[in-house]
DRENGUMAR-824977 format. One record per residue (C-alpha): residue in one letter; residue number from 1; x, y, z. Coordinates in Angstrom, 3 decimals. Layout:
# residues N
(A,NUM,(X,Y,Z))
...
END
This chain:
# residues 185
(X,1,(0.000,0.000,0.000))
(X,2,(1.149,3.374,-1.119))
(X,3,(1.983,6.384,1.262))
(X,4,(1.294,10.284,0.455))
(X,5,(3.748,12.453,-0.987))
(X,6,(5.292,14.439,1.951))
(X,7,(7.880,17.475,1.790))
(X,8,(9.138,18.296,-0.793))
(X,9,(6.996,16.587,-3.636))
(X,10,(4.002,17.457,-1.213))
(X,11,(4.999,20.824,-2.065))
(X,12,(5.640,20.296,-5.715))
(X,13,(2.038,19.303,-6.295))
(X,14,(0.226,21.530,-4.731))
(X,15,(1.842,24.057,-6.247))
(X,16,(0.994,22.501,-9.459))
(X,17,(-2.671,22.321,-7.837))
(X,18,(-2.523,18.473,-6.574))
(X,19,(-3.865,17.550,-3.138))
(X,20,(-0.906,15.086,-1.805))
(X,21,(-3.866,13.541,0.054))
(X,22,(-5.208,12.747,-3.794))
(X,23,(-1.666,10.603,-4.871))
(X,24,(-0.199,7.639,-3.443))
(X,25,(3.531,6.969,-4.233))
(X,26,(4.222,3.030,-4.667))
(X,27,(8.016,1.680,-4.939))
(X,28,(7.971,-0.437,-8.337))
(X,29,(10.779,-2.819,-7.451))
(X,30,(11.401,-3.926,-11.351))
(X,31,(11.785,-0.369,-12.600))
(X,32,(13.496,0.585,-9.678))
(X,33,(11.476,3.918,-9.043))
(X,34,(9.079,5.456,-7.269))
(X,35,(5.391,5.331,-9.135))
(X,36,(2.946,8.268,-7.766))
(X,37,(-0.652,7.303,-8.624))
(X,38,(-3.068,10.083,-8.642))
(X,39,(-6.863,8.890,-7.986))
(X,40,(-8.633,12.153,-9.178))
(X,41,(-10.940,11.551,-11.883))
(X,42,(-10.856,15.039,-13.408))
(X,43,(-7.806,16.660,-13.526))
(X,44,(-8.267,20.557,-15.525))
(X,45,(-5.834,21.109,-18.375))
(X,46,(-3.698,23.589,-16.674))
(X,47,(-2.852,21.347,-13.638))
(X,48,(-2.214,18.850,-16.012))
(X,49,(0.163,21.423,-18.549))
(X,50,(1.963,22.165,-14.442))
(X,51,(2.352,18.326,-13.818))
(X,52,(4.482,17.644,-17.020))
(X,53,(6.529,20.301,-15.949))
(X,54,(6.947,18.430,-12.832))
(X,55,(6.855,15.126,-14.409))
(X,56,(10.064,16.504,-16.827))
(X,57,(11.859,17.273,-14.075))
(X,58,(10.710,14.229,-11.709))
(X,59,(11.979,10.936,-11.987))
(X,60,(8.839,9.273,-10.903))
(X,61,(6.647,7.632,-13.606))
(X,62,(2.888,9.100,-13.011))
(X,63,(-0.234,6.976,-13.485))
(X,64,(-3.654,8.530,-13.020))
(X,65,(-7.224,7.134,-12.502))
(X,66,(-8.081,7.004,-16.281))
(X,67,(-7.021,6.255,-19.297))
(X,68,(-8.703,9.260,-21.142))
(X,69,(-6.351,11.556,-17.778))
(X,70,(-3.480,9.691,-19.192))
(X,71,(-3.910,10.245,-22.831))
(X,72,(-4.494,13.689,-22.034))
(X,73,(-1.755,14.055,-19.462))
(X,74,(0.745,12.610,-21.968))
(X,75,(-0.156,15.036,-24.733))
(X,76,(0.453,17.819,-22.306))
(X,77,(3.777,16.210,-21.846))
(X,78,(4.539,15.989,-25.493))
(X,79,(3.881,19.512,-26.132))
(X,80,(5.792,20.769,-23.330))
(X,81,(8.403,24.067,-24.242))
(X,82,(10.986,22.088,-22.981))
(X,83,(10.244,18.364,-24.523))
(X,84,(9.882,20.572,-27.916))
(X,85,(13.453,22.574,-27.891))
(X,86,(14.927,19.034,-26.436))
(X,87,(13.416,17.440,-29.772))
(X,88,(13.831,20.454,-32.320))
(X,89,(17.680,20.564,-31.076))
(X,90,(18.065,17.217,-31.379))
(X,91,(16.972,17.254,-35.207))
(X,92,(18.826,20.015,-35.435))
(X,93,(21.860,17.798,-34.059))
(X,94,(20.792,14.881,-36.448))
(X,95,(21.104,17.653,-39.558))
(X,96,(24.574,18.524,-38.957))
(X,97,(25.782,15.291,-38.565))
(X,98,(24.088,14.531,-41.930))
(X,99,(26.215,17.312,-43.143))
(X,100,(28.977,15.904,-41.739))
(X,101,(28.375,12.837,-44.109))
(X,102,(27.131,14.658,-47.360))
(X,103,(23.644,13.249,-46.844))
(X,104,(21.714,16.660,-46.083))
(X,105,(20.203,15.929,-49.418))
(X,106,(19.083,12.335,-48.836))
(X,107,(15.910,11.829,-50.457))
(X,108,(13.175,11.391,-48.100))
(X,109,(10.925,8.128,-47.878))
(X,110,(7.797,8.575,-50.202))
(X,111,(5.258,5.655,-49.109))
(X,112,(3.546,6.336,-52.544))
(X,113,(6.661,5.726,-54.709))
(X,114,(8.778,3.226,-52.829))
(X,115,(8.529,0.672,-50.739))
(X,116,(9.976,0.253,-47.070))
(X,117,(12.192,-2.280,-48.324))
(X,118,(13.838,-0.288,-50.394))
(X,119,(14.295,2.655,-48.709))
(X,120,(15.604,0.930,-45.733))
(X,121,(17.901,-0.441,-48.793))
(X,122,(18.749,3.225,-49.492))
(X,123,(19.625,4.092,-45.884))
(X,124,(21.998,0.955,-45.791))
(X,125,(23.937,2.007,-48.582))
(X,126,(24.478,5.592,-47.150))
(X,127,(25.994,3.982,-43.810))
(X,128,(28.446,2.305,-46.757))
(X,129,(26.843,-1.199,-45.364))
(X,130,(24.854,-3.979,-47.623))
(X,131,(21.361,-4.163,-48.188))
(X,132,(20.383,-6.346,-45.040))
(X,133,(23.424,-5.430,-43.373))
(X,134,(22.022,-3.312,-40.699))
(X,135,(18.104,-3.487,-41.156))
(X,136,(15.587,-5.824,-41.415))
(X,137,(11.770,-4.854,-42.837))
(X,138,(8.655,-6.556,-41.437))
(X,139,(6.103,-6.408,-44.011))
(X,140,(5.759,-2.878,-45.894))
(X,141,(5.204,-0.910,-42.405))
(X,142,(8.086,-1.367,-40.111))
(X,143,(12.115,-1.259,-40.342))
(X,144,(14.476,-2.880,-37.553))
(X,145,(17.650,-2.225,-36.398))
(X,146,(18.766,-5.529,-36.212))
(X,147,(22.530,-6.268,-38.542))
(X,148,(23.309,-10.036,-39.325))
(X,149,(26.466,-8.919,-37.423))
(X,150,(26.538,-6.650,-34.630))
(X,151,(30.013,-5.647,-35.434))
(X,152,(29.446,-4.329,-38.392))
(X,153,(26.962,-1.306,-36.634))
(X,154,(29.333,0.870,-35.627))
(X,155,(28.964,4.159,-33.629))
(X,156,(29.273,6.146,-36.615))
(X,157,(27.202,4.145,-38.497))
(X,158,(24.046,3.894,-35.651))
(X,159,(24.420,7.221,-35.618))
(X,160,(24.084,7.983,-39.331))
(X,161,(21.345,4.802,-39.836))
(X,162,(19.137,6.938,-36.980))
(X,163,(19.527,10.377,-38.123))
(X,164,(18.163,8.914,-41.634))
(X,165,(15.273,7.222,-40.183))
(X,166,(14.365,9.704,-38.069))
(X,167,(14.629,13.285,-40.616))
(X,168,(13.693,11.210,-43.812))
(X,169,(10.965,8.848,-42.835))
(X,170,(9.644,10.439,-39.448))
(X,171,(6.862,8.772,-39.689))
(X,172,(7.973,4.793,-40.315))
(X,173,(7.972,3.196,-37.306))
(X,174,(11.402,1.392,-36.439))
(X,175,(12.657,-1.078,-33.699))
(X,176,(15.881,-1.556,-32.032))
(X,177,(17.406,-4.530,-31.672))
(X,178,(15.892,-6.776,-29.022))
(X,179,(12.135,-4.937,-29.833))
(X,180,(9.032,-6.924,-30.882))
(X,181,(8.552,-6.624,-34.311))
(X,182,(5.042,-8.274,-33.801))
(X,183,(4.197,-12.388,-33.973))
(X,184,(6.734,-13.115,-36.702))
(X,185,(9.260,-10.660,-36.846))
END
């Protein structure tokens, strides 16, 4: 059984408009972290827009009463000033290392003209690796980092192979190693 927030996280929620008395905090001995669990119902948008501040700076997960409070507070999270200028620098980041490699102009992934398979081909040949070298494709929707040989994904090359994916084909879902691709992949 869970215990109230007391000093200073107390204090950090209410001033984000949280009654302490309205969030347990739970040890999750897996994760190794401290899980608060807030058992309002209805939590108004600007408390919520408050707690991802606090939640950006916490290192507690949150879970609330509702999955409709967590899909909201999750948006609030993802538009956050700070999660933004973390991401937009980070693309920024991914651009000049692009640069760096003479790929600025890498053609991005059109769904309507190519297939996944072959742009994942594409990407492989601008790391200077063979097609099925570094990725793998499960059915036309998904690419996965997963190389035949691990030593041939360098730090260079992981770096290069996710700067692609991520400013060319932002929205093509892609896997790490080790992630399920689904029941065959």
């Amino acid at each position: 059984m869970g215990v109230h927030p007391t000093g200073g996280l107390a204090d950090a929620l209410i001033s984000c408009g949280i009654n302490p008395e309205d969030v347990k905090v739970e040890w999750d001995d897996v994760c190794q972290e401290d899980v608060l669990i807030f058992s309002t119902a209805h939590i108004p948008n600007a408390v919520l827009t408050d707690l991802a501040d606090l939640y950006l700076s916490f290192s507690s997960r949150f879970v609330f009463a509702s999955e409709d409070l967590e899909k909201a507070f999750q948006s609030m999270v993802s538009k956050s000033p700070r999660l933004v200028a973390l991401r937009d620098q980070a693309l920024n980041q991914q651009h000049e290392w692009l640069k760096t490699r003479a790929l600025s102009a890498f053609p991005q992934f059109d769904p309507g003209s190519e297939s996944v398979s072959d742009f994942a081909a594409r990407v492989e040949i601008a790391c200077d690796a063979e097609r099925g070298d570094l990725l793998s494709v499960k059915g036309n929707d998904a690419v996965s980092v997963h190389p035949r040989d691990p030593s041939k994904l360098t730090l260079d090359r992981m770096r290069t192979l996710m700067a692609l994916l991520e400013t060319c084909a932002p929205n093509l879902p892609y896997f790490i190693m080790g992630e399920d691709l689904g029941d065959d992949g």
